[in-house]
N, C-alpha and C positions, 0 to 999 in steps of 0.2 A: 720256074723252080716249083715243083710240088713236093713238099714235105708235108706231112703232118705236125710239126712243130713251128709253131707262128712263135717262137722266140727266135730262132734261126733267119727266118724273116725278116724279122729285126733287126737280129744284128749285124745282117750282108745286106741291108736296102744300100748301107752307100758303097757298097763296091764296085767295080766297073763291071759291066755286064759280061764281057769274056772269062775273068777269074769268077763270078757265079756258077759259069756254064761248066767251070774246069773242077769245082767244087766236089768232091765226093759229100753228096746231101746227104746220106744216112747217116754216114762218118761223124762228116759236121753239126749234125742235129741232134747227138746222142751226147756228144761232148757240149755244145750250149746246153740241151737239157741237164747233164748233169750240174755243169757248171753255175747255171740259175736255181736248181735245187740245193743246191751248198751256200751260196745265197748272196752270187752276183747279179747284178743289173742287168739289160740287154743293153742298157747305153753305155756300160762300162765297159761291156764284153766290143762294144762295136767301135770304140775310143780306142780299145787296145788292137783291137787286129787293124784297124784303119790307121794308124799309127805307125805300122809296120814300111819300111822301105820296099821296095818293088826289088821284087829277082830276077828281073830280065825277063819270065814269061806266064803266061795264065797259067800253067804245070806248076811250075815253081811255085807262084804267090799260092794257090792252091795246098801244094805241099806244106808251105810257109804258114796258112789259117790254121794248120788240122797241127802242127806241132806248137803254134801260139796255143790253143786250146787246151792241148793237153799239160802245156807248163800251168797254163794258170790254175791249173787243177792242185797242185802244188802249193799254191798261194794259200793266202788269205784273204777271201773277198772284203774291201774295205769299208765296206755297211760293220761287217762281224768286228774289225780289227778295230774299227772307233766305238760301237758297245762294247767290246774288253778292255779300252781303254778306260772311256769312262767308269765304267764300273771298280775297274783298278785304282781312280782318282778317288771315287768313295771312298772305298773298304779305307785308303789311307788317309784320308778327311776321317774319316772315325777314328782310324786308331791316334792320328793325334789329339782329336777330343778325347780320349780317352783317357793317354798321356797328360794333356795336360793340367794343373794345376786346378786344385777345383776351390773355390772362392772360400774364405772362411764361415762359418756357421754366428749366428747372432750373438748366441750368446760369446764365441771366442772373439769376436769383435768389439764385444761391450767390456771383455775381459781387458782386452790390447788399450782401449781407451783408459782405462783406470789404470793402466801401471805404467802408463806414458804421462799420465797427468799427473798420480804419486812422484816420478822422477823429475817431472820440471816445476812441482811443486804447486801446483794450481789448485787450486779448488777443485773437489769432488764434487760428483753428483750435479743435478740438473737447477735451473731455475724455478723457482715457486710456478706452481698454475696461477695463473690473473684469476682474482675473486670477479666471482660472474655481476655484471655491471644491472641492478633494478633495470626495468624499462619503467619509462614516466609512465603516469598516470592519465588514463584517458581525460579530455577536456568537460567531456559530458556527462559521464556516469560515475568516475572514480575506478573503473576497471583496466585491465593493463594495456597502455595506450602503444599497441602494435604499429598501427600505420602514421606515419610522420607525413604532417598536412606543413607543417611550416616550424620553425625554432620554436615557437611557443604553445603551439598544437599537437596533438596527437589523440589518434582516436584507437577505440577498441573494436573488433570484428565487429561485434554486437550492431554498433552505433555509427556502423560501414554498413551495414545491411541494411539499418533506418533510413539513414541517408539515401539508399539506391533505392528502395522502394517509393521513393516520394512523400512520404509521409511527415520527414521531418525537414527542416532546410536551415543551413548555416546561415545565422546573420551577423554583418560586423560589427562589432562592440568598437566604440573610441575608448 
């Protein structure tokens, strides 16, 4: 078979070599091209005519390739038909976000709580802030003892820095 179109190629490697030879190649190779330019596969185009029942003779099946081809021109190649699908799933994933319900706003939520707590009678309004707790006093200097050495300990940054430079060293008191 010489053609110019290696899509044609493709799509009759598995045919029997008699209905190749019965093949009108120009015929067939203007219709794959077209058909792969619309934007079938060769393995889909070769699924469907190998697919086809046998007509009794290489004439026939021949006749049989060139009017598959030409139906499926008709078609919609199923690469195109599952992007217009999905993209069809979108656009409706949107429009029901779009629909639906969009959550209340802070302040109508802080609203909802006060007039559900007015009607079951509860107390307004929030709990006091917890008054901010001192931190102990450092062991060593009287400054504010950050680091927690034990229950009865605590030192300040300061006197963290002493410590790590070697210069000062904790001793036990009884």
């Amino acid at each position: 078979m010489r053609t110019g179109s290696p899509c044609l190629a493709d799509v009759v490697r598995s045919l029997p070599v008699l209905l190749v030879r019965a093949l009108d190649h120009e015929q067939a190779a203007r219709e794959v091209d077209a058909l792969v330019d619309a934007g079938w596969r060769t393995g889909q185009l070769r699924s469907r005519i190998g697919g086809e029942p046998s007509q009794g003779s290489p004439d026939r099946d021949a006749d049989n390739v060139l009017t598959v081809l030409r139906a499926l021109r008709g078609e919609v190649p199923p690469d195109v038909a599952h992007a217009r699908a999905l993209e069809r799933r979108r656009r409706e994933r949107e429009q029901q976000r779009a629909r639906a319900p969009q959550p209340a706003s802070p302040e109508v939520r802080r609203r909802s709580v006060q007039r559900i707590r007015a009607e079951l009678g509860l107390v307004p309004g929030r709990r006091a802030a917890p008054e901010p707790r001192p931190r102990p006093v450092c062991n060593l200097c009287d400054g504010e003892g950050t680091f927690f050495v034990s229950p009865a300990v605590h030192l300040c940054p300061r006197c963290v820095a002493v410590l790590a430079t070697g210069e000062a060293r904790l001793v036990a008191t009884a």
